[in-house]
C-alpha positions in Angstrom: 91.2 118.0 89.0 89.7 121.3 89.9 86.8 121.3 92.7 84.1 123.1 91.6 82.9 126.1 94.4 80.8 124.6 96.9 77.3 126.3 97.0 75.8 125.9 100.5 73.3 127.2 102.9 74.1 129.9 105.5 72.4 127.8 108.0 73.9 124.5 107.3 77.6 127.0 107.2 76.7 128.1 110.8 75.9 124.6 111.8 79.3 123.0 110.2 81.8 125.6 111.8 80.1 125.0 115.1 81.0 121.2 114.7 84.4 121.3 113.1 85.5 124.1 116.4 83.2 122.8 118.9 82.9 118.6 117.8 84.9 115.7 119.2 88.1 115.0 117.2 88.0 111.3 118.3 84.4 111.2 116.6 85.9 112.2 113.0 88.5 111.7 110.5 90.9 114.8 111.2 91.6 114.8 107.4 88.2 115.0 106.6 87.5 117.7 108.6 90.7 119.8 107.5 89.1 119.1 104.2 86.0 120.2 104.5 87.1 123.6 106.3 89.1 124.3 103.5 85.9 123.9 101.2 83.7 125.6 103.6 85.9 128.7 103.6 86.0 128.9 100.0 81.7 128.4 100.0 79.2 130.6 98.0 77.1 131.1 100.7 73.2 131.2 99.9 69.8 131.8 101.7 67.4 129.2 102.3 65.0 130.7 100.2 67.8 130.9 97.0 69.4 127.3 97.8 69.0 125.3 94.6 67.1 122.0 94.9 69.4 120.1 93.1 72.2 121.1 95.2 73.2 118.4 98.4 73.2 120.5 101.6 72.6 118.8 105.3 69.5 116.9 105.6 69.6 116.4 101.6 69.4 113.3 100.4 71.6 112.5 97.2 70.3 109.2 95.1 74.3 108.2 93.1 75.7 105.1 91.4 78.6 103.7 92.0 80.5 104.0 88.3 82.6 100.8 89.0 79.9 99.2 90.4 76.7 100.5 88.8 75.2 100.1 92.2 72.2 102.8 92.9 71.8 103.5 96.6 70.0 107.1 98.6 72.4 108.9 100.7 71.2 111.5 103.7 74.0 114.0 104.8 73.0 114.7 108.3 74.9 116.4 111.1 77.0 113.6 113.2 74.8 113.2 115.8 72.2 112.0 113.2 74.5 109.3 111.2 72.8 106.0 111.2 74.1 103.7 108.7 71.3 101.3 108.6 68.6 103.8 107.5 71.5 105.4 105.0 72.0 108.5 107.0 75.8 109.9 106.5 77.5 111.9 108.8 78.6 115.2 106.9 82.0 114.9 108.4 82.3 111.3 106.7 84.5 111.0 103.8 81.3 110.1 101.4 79.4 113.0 103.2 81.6 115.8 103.0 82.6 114.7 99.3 78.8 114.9 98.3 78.1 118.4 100.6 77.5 121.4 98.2 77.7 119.4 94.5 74.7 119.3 92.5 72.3 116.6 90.2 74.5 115.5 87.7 77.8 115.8 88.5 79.8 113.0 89.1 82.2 113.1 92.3 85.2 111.1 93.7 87.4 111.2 97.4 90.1 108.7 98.1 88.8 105.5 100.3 92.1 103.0 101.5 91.5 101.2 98.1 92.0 104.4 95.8 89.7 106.2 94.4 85.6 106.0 94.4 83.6 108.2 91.5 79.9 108.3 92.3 77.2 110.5 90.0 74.6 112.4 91.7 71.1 111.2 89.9 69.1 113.0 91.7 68.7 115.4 95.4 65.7 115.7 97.2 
C-alpha cells in the first residue's frame, strides 16, 4: 500500500530532525526512527497558519478506533520528553505516534506491532 504524503508543520519538522540527529538511540525504536526520517524527508511542509486542523501534527490529539477491536480511545503525539502513557500522551517516535503524525480525519491507518498488523481510523483531531 501506497503512503499517502505526509503534510506537517515546519515547526514540528524542525523539532523532529533535532530529535532523530540529536535524541538518545537507547530511548527509541531504531526502525521507527529510520521510518519516520524517510517520511519526514518526503513531507509537504506547511506554515502554522496553513496547517489543516484535521491533520495530526505534534501536540495533536487524534480520537481512532481500533477496527478489530472497535475500541475508541484519544491519542496525544507529543515530543518524547512529553510521553506519558497514563494520561494517553504518545511519544512521536513511538510506532502508534509516528504512524498517526501527518494523516488526516478520516483515514484509516495501520504499522506492524509483534502480532501483525494494527488498522486504526482517525475520527476526529483536535
Amino acid at each position: 500500500m501506497e503512503k499517502e504524503q505526509l503534510v506537517i508543520k515546519k515547526e514540528d519538522f524542525d523539532i523532529l530532525t533535532t530529535y532523530i540527529r540529536n535524541g538518545n538511540p537507547q530511548s527509541f525504536d531504531k526502525n521507527n526512527v529510520t521510518e519516520l526520517a524517510t517520511e519526514l524527508r518526503k513531507a509537504r511542509l506547511v506554515s502554522k497558519e496553513n496547517f489543516p486542523d484535521t491533520v495530526v501534527g505534534l501536540n495533536s490529539t487524534a480520537v481512532v478506533k481500533d477496527m478489530e477491536t472497535e475500541r475508541i480511545l484519544a491519542i496525544t503525539v507529543v515530543t518524547p520528553d512529553k510521553a506519558d502513557i497514563s494520561q494517553n500522551k504518545i511519544s512521536v517516535l513511538a510506532p502508534i505516534g509516528t504512524a498517526l503524525l501527518g494523516f488526516q480525519k478520516g483515514k484509516e491507518i495501520s504499522w506492524s506491532v509483534p502480532a501483525g498488523e494494527k488498522k486504526l481510523m482517525i475520527l476526529d483531531v483536535f
